[in-house]
C-alpha positions in Angstrom: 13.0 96.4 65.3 10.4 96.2 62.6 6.7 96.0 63.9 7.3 97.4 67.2 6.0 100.7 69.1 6.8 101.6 72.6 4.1 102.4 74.5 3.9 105.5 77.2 1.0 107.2 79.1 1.1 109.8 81.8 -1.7 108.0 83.3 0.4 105.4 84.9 3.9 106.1 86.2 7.0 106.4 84.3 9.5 104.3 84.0 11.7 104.6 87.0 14.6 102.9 85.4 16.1 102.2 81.8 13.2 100.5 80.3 9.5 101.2 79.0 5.8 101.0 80.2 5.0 98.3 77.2 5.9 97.6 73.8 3.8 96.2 71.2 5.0 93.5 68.6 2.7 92.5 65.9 -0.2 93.2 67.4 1.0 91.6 71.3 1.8 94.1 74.2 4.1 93.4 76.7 4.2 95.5 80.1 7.0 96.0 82.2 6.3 95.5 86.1 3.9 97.8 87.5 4.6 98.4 91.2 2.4 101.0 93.5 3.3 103.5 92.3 0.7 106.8 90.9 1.0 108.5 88.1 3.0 111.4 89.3 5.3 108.8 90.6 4.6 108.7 93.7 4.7 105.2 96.1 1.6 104.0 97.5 2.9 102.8 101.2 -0.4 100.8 101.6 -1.4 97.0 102.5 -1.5 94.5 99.8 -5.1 95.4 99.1 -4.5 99.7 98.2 -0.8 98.0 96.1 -2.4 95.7 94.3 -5.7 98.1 93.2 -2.9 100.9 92.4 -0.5 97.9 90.1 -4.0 97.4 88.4 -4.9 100.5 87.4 -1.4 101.5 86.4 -1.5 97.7 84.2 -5.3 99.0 82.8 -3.9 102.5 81.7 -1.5 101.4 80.0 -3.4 98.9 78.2 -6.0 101.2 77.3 -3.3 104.0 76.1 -2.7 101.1 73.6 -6.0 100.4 72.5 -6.3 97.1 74.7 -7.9 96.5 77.9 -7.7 94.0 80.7 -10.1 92.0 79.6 -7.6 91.4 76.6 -4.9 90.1 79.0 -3.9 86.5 78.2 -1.4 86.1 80.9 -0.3 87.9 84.2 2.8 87.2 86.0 2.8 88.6 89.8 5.2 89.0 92.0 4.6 89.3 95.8 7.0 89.8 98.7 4.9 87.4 100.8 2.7 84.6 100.1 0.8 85.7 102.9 -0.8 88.3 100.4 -2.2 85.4 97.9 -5.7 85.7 99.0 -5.9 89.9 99.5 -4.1 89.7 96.3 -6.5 87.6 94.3 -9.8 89.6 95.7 -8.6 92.7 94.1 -7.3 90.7 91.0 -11.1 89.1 90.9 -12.2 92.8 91.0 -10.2 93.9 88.1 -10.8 91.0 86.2 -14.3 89.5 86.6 -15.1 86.6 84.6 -12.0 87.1 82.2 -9.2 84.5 84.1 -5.7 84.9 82.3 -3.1 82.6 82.4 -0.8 83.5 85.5 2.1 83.0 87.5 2.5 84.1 91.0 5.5 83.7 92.5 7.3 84.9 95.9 10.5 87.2 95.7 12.5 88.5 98.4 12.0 91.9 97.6 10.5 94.2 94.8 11.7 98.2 94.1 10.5 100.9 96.9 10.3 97.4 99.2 7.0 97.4 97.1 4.6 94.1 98.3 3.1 93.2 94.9 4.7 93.7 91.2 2.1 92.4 88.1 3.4 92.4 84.5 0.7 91.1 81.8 0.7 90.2 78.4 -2.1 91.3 76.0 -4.0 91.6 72.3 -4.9 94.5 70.8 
């Protein structure tokens, strides 16, 4: 695909599965998932609070490892295993993100990989 570059940094996971950490398409990343997971893979068996600070960080390496940031994000899509999480959820995401309020989507599942409680993918500008 012309215009395209897969994006990888050891400073978030690795993809557990057939798939990417992002790709970038004229100028636009997209990230795959990011579930609690460290960089040397392993999961973070936390509350919502330690997942969700661990998705973000994983989501801001991998922006930055492509010369974005979170603060370029113009839309998040989050997945959470309970809706009981929302608020947790959004005080980290408020931590993350300051002033800067993406579009987003949250949206209960029944259950994410590793029976993870949060997944976040974004989209971004470089």
């Amino acid at each position: 695909m012309e215009n395209t570059q897969p994006i990888s940094t050891l400073n978030a996971p690795q993809a557990i599965g057939p798939y990417s950490q992002a790709y970038i398409y004229n100028g636009v990343i997209y990230t795959s998932g990011q579930i609690a997971l460290t960089p040397q893979g392993e999961f973070i068996d936390g509350d919502i609070t330690a997942q969700s600070t661990q998705v973000l960080n994983n989501l801001k390496a991998i922006l930055e490892s492509a010369g974005s940031s979170l603060q370029k994000v113009i839309k998040t899509s989050v997945f959470l295993s309970d809706m009981e999480h929302f608020n947790a959820l959004n005080a980290v995401y408020a931590e993350f993100f300051g002033s800067h309020k993406p579009a987003r989507s949250t949206i209960a599942v029944k259950t994410l990989p590793k029976n993870a409680l949060v997944e976040i993918e974004c989209i971004a500008v470089l």
